[in-house]
C-alpha positions in Angstrom: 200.2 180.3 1.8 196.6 181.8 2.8 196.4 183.5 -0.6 197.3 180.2 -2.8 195.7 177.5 -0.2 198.7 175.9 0.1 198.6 173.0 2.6 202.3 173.3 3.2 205.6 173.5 1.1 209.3 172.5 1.5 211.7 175.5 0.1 215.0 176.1 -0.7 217.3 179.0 -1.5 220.6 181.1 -1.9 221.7 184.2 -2.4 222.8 187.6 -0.4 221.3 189.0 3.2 222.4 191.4 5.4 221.0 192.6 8.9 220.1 188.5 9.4 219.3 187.1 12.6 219.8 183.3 13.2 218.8 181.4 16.5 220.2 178.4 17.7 218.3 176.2 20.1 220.1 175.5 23.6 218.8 172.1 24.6 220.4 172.0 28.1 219.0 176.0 28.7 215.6 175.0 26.7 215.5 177.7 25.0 216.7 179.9 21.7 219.9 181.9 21.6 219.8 184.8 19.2 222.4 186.6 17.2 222.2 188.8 14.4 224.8 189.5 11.5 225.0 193.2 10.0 227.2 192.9 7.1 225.9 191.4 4.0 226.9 187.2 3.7 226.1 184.7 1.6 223.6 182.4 1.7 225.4 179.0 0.6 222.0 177.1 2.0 218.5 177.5 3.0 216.3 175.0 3.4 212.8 174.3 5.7 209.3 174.0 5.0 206.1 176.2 5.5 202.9 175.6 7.9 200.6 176.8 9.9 200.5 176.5 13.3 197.3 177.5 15.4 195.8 177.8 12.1 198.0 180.4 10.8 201.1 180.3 8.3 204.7 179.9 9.9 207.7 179.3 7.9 210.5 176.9 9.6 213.8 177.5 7.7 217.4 177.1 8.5 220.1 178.6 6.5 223.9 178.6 6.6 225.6 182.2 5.7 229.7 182.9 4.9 231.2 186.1 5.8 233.7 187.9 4.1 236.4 185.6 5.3 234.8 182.5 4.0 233.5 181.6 7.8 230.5 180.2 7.9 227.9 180.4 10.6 223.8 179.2 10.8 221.1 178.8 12.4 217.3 178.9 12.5 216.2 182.1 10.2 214.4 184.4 12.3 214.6 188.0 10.4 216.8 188.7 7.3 217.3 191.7 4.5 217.5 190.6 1.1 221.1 192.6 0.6 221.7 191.8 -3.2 219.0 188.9 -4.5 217.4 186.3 -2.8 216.5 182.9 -5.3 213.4 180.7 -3.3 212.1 178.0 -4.6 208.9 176.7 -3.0 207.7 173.9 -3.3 204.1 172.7 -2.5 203.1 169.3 -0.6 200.0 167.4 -1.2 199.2 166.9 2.7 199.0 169.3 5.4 202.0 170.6 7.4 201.0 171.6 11.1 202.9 172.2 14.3 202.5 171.9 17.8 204.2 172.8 20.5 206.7 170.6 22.1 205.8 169.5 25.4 209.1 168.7 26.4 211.3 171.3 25.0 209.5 175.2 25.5 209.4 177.7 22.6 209.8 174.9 20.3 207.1 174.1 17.7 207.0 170.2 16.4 206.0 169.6 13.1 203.0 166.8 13.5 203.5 163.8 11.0 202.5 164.1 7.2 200.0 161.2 6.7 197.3 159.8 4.6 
């Protein structure tokens, strides 16, 4: 984002991951719950966007995986392995994408509103 100036960008993607950690954000505990998936799944969806937060680039993304047995399981992307391709798409916006953190909710960083 630094490197092309990007303001922010939405992006989208499937493929293959392995060794992929997912979080899921426990609003009554206020706070993220981690898990992490070995085997290599499939990426039937990954969608968020890209910003910066205290000035530097943070990428917000969500994704939904199937195992093996055609399960499926998501959360919010935290680490992942690229296990056989990866296909991203980004896609640039015109304004600014920031984030803040939530005053309400710890750990969780609010994207502020996209304006003129």
């Amino acid at each position: 984002m630094e490197k092309e100036r990007l303001p922010g960008a939405s992006l989208s993607g499937i493929g293959a991951v392995k060794n992929v950690e997912v979080a899921y954000y426990d609003i009554q505990a206020q706070k993220y719950k981690y898990h992490t998936f070995k085997p290599s799944m499939e990426v039937l969806s990954l969608n968020g966007n890209m910003g910066y937060f205290q000035n530097k680039p943070i990428v917000h993304a969500h994704v939904a995986l199937a195992d093996s047995s055609y399960t499926v399981h998501g959360g919010h992307v935290k680490e992942a392995e690229v296990s056989l391709i990866l296909e991203i798409f980004i896609t640039p916006t015109s304004k600014p994408i920031t984030r803040e953190w939530n005053t309400k909710f710890p750990e969780l960083r609010t994207m502020t509103t996209l304006c003129d």
